[in-house]
Z-matrix of the N, CA and C atoms (Angstrom, degrees):
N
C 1 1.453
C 2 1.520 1 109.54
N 3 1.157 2 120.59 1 149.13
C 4 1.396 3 135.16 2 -164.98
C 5 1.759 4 96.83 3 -101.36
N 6 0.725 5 104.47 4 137.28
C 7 1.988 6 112.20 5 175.32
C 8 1.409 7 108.95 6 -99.29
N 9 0.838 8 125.73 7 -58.78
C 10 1.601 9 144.07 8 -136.62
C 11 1.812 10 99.16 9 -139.47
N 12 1.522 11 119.87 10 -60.20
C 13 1.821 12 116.84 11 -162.07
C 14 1.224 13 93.52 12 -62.46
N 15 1.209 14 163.78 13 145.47
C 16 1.431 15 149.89 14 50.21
C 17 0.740 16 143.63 15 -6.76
N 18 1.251 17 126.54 16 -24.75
C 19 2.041 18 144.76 17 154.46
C 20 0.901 19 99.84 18 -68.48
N 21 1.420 20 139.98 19 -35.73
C 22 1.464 21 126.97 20 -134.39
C 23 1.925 22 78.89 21 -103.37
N 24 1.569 23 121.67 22 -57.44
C 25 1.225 24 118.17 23 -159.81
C 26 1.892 25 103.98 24 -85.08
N 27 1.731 26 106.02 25 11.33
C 28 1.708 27 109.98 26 166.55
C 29 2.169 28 96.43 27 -71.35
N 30 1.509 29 80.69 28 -44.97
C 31 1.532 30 83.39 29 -163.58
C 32 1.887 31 101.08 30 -62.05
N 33 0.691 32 128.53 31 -56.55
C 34 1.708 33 134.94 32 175.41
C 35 1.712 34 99.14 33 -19.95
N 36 1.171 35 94.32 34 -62.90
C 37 1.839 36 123.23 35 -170.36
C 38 1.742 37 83.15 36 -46.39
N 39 1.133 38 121.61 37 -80.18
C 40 1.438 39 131.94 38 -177.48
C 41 1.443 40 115.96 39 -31.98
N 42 1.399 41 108.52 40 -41.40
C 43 1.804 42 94.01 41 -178.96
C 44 1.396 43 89.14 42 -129.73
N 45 1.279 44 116.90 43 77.99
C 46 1.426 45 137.86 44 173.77
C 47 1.654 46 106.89 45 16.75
N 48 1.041 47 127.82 46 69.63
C 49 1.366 48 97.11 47 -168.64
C 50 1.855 49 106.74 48 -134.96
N 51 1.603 50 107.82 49 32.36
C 52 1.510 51 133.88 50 -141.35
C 53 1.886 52 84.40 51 -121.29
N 54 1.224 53 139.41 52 63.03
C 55 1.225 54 144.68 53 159.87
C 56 1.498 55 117.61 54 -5.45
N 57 1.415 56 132.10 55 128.11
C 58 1.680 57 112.52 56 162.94
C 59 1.354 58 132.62 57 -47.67
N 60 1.535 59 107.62 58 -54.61
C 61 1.990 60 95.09 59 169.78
C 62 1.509 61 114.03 60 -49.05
N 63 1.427 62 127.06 61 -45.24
C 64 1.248 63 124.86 62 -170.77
C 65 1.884 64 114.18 63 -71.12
N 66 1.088 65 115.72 64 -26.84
C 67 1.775 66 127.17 65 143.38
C 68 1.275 67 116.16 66 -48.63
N 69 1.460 68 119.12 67 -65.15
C 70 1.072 69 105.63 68 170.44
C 71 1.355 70 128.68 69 -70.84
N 72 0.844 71 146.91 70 -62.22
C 73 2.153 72 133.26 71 143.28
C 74 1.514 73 95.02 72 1.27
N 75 0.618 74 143.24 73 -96.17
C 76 1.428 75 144.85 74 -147.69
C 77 1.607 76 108.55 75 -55.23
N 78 1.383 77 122.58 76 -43.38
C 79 1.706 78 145.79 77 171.34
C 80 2.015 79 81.84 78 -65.25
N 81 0.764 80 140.52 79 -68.12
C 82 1.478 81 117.12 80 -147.14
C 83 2.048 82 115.45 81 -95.33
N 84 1.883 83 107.76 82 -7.64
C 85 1.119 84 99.92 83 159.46
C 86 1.185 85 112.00 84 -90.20
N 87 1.656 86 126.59 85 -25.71
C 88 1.831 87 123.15 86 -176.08
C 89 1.684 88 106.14 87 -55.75
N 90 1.738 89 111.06 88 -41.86
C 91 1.387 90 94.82 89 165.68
C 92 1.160 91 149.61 90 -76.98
N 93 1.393 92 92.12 91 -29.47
C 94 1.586 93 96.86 92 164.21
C 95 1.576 94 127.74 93 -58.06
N 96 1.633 95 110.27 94 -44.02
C 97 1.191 96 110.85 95 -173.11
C 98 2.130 97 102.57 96 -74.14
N 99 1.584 98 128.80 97 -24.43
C 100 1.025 99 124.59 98 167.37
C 101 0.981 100 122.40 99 -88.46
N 102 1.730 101 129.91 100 12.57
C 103 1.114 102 129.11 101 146.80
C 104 1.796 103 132.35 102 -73.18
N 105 1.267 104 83.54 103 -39.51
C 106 1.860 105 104.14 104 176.55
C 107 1.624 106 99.15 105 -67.83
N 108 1.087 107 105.02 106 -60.51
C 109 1.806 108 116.87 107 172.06
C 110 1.354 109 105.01 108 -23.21
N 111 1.419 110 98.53 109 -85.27
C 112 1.818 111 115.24 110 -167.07
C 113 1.789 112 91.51 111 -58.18
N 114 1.304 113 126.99 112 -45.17
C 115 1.598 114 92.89 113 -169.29
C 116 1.521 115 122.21 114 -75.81
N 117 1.488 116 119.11 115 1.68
C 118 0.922 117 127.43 116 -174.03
C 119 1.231 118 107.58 117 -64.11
N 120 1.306 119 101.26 118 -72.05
C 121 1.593 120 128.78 119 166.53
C 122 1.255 121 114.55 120 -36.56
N 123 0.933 122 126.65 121 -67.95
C 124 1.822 123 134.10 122 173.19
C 125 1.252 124 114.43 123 -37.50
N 126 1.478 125 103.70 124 -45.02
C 127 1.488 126 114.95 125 -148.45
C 128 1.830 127 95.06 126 -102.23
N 129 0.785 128 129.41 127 -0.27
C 130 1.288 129 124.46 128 -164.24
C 131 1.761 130 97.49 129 -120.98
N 132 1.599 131 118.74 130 -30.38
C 133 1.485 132 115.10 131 160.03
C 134 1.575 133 120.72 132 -59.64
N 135 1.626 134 103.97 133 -50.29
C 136 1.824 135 129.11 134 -165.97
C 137 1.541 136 82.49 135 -63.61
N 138 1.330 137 138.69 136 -53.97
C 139 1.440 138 134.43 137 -138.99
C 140 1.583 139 100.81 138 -102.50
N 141 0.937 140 117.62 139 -35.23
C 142 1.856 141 118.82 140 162.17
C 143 1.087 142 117.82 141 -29.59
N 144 2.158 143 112.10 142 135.40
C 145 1.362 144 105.37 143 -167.41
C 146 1.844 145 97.65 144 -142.17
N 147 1.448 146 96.61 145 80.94
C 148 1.049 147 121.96 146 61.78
C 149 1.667 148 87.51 147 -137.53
N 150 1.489 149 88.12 148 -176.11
C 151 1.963 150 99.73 149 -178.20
C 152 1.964 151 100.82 150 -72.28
N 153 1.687 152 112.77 151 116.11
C 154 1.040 153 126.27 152 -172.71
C 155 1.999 154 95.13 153 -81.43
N 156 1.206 155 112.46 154 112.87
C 157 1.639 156 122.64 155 165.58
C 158 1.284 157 121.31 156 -35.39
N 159 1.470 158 127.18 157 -31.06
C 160 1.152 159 136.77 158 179.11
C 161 1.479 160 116.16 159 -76.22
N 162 1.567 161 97.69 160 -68.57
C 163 1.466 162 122.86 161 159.82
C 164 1.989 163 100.99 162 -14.64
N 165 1.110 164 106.32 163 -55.68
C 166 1.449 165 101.28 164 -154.21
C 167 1.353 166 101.16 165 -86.35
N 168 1.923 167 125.17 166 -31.24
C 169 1.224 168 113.70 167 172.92
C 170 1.740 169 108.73 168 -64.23
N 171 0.756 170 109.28 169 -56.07
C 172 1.728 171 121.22 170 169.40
C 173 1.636 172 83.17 171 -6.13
N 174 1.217 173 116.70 172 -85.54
C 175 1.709 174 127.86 173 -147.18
C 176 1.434 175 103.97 174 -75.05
N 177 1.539 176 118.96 175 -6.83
C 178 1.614 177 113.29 176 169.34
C 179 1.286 178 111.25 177 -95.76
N 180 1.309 179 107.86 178 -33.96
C 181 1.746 180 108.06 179 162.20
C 182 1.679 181 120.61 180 -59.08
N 183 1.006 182 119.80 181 -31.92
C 184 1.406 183 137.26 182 -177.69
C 185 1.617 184 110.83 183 -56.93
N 186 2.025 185 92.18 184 -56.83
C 187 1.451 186 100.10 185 -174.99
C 188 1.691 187 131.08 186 -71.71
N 189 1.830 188 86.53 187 -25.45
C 190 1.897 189 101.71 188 165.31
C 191 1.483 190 110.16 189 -58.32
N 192 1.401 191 110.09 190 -41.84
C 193 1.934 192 103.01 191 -158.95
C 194 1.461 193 69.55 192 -82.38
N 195 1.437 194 161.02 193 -112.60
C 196 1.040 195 155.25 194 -128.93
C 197 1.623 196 99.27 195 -10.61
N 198 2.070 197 99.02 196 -92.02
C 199 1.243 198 99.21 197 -177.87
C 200 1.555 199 138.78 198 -41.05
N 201 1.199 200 103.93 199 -26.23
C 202 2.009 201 105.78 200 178.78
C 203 1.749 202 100.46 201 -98.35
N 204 1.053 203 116.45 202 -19.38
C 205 1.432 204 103.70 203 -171.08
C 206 2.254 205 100.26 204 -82.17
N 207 1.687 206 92.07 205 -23.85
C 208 1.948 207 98.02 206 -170.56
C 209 2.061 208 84.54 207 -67.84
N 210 1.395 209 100.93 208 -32.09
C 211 1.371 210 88.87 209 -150.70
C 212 1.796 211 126.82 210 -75.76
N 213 1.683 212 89.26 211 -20.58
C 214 1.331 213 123.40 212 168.73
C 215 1.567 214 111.98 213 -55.34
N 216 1.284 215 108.18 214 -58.42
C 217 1.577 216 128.39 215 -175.17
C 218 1.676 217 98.48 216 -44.07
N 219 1.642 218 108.55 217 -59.73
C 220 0.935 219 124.90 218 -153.27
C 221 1.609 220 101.21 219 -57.76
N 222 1.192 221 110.73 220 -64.24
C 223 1.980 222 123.32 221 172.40
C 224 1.333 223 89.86 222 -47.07
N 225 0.902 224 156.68 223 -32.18
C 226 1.834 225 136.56 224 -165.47
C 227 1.763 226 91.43 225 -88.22
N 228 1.559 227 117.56 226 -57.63
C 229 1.626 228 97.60 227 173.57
C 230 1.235 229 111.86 228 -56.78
N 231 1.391 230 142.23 229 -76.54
C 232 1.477 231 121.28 230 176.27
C 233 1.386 232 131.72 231 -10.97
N 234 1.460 233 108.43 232 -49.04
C 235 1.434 234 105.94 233 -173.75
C 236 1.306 235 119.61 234 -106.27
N 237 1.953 236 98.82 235 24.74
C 238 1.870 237 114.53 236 161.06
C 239 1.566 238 104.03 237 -106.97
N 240 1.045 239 116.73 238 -118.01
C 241 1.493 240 108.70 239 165.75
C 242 1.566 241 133.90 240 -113.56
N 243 1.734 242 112.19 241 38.20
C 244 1.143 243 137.02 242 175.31
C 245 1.575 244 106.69 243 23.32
N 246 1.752 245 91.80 244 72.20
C 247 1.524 246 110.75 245 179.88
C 248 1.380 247 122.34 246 -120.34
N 249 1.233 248 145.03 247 100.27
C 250 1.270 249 123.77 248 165.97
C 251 1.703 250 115.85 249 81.46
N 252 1.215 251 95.76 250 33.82
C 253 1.710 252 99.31 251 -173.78
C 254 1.540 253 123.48 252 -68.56
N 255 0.784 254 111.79 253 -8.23
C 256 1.708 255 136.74 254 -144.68
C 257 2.093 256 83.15 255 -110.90
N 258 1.313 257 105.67 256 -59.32
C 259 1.652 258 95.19 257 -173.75
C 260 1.738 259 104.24 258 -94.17
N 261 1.190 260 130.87 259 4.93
C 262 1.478 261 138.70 260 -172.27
C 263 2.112 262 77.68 261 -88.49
N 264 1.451 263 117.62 262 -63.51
C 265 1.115 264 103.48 263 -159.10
C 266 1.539 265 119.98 264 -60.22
N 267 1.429 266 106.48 265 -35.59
C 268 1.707 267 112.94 266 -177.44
C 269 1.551 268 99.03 267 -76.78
N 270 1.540 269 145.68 268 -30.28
C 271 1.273 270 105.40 269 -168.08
C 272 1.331 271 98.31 270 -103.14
N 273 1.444 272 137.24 271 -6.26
C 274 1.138 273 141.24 272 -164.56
C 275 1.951 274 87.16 273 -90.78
N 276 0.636 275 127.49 274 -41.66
C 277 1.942 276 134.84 275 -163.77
C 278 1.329 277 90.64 276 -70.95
N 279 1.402 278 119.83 277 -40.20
C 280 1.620 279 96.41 278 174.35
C 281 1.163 280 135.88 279 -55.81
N 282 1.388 281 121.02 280 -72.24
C 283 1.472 282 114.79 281 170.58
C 284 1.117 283 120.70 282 -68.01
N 285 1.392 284 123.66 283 9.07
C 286 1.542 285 124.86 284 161.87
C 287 1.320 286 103.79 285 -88.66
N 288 1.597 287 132.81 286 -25.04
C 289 1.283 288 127.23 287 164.69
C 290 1.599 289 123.06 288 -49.72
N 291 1.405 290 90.26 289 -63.55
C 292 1.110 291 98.83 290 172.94
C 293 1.220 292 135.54 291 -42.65
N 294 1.696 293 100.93 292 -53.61
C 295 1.734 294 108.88 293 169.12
C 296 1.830 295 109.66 294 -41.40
N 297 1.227 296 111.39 295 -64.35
C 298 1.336 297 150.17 296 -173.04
C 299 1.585 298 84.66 297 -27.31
N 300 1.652 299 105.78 298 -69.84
C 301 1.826 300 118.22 299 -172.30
C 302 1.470 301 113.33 300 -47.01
N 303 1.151 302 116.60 301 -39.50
C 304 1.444 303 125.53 302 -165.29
C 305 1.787 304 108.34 303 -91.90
N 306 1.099 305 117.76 304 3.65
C 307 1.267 306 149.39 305 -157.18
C 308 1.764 307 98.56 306 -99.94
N 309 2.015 308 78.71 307 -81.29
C 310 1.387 309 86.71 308 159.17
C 311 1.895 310 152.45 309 -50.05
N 312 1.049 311 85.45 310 -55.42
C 313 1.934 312 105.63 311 160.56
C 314 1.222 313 108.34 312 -50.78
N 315 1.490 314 124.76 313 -31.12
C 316 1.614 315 108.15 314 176.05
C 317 1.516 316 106.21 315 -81.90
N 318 1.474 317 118.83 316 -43.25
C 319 1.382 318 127.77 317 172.00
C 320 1.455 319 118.55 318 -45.64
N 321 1.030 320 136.58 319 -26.86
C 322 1.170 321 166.69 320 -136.37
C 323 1.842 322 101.98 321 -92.67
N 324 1.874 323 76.36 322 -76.94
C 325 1.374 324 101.30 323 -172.97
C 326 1.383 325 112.45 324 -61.10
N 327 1.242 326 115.54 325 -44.95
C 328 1.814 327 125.80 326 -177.85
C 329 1.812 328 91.73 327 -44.73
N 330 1.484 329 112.88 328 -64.30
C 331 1.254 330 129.18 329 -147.56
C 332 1.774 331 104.49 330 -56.80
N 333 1.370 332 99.45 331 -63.72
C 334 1.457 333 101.69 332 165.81
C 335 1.688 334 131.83 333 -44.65
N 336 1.457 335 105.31 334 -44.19
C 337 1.520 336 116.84 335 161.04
C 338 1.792 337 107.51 336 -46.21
N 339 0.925 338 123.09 337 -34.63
C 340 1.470 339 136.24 338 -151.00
C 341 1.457 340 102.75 339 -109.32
N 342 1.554 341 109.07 340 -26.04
C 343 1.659 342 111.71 341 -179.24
C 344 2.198 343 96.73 342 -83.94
N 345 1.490 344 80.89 343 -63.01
C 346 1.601 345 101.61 344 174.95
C 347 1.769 346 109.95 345 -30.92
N 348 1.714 347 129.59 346 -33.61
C 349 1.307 348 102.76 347 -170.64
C 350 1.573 349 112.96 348 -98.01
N 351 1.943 350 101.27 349 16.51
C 352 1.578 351 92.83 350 168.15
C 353 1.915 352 102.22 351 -86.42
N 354 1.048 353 132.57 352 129.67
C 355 1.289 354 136.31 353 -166.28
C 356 2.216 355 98.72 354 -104.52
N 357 1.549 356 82.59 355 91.58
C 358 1.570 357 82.05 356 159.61
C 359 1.796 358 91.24 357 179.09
N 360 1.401 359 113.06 358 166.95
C 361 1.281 360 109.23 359 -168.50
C 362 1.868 361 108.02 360 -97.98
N 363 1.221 362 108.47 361 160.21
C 364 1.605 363 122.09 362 -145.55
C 365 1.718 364 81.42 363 -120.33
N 366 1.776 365 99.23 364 147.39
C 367 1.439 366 105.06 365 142.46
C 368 1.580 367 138.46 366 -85.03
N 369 0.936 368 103.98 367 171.53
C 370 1.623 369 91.19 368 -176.22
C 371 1.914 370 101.01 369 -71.51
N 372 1.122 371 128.27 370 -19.27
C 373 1.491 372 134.54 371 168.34
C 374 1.408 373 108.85 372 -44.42
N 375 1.574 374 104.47 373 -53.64
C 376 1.396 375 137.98 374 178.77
C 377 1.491 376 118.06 375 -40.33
N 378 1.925 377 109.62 376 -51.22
C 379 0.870 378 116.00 377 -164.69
C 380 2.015 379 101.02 378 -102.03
N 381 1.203 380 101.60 379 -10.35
C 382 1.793 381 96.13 380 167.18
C 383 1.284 382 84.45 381 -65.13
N 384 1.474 383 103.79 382 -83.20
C 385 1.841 384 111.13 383 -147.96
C 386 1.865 385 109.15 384 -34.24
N 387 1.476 386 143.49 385 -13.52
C 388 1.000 387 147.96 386 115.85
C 389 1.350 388 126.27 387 -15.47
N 390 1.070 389 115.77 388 -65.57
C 391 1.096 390 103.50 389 -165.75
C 392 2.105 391 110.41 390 -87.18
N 393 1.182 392 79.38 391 6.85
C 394 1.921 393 71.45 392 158.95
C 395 1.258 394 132.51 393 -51.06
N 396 1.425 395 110.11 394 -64.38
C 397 1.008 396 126.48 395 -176.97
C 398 1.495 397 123.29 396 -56.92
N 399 1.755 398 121.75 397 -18.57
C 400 1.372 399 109.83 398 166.35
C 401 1.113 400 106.37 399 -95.34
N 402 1.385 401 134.12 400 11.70
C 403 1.541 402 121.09 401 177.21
C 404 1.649 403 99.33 402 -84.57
N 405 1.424 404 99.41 403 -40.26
C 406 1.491 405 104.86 404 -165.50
C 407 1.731 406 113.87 405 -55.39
N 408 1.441 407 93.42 406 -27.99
C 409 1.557 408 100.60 407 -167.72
C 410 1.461 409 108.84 408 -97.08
N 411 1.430 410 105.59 409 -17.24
C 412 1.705 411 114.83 410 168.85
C 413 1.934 412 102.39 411 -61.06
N 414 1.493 413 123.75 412 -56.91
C 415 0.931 414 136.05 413 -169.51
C 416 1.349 415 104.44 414 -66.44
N 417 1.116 416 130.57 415 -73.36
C 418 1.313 417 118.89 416 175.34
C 419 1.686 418 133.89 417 -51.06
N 420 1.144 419 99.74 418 -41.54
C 421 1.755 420 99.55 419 161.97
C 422 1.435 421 115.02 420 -49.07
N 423 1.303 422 114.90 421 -45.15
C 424 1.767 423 133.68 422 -177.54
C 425 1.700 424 94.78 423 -54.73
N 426 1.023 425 125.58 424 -63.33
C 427 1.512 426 121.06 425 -150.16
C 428 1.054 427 98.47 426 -94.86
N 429 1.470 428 132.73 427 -17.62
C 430 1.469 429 125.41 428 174.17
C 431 1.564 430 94.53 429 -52.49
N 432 1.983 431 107.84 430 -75.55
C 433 1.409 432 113.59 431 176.68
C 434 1.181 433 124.04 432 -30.27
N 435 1.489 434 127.18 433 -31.50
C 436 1.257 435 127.05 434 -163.35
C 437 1.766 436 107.77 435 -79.19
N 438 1.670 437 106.61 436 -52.53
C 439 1.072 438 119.32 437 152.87
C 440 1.478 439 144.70 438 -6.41
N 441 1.857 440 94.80 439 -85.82
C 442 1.600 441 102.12 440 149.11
C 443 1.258 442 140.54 441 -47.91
N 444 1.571 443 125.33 442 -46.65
C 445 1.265 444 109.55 443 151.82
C 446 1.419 445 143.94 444 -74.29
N 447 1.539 446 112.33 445 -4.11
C 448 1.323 447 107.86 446 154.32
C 449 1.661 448 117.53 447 -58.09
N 450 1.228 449 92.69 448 -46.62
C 451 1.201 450 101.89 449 178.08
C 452 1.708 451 115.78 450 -38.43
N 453 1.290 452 133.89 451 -54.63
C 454 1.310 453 161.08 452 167.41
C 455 1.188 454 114.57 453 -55.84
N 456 1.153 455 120.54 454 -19.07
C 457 1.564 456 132.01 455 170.97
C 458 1.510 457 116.82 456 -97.76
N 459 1.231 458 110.68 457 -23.10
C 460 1.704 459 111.05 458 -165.20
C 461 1.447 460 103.25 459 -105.42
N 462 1.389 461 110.81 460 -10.34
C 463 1.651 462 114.13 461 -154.21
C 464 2.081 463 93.12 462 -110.25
């Protein structure tokens, strides 16, 4: 199993060489770990008291790069050899998640360092509307990656 390469397991995908149990491993941690994910997120806007404005753009921005970034992927398999798109995205999204996470966490950290040296205290409004900006860049880094190795898989 691939952790982290996504190129490396696009190319696998390419000369078939990506086993069913090992598809499936990959199909049952991507959901699990984007199940906990998404309910976090979901569940932490829906369950907010009161409902934070940000909070909720946060999760509409989230769901656009989702939807245009799945849909993007999708036209790049089509216009490789419109194969197997459906398991290219779940085992390939993993270690592109991952990459993606570790991506993020550094982004993260810079950002906060950088939020942290204005010295005065924040609302929690304060600290959604913050955190936009690493979702945005979580999502887009993701589907770029996701992208390219479709790309590498279909071609």
């Amino acid at each position: 199993m691939n952790f982290i390469n996504d190129r490396e397991l696009a190319l696998r995908f390419k000369n078939n060489a990506v086993h069913s149990n090992e598809r499936f491993l990959y199909f049952i941690i991507y959901m699990t770990i984007s199940t906990l994910f998404s309910g976090y997120i979901l569940g932490s806007t829906l369950y907010a008291d009161p409902i934070n404005k940000f909070d909720v753009l946060s999760d509409i921005i989230n769901v656009i790069i989702i939807i245009a970034g799945t849909t993007i992927c999708y036209r790049t398999n089509r216009a490789g050899d419109d194969r197997e798109f459906i398991e290219r995205m779940m085992c390939i999204g993993f270690p592109a998640a991952i990459r993606s996470f570790i991506i993020l966490f550094i982004f993260i950290i810079l950002y906060l360092i950088f939020i942290g040296s204005i010295e005065r205290e924040r609302t929690s409004e304060e600290y959604s509307l913050y955190a936009i900006p690493p979702v945005i860049a979580y999502g887009l880094y993701f589907y770029w990656r996701m992208n390219a190795s479709i790309r590498i898989a279909a071609n």
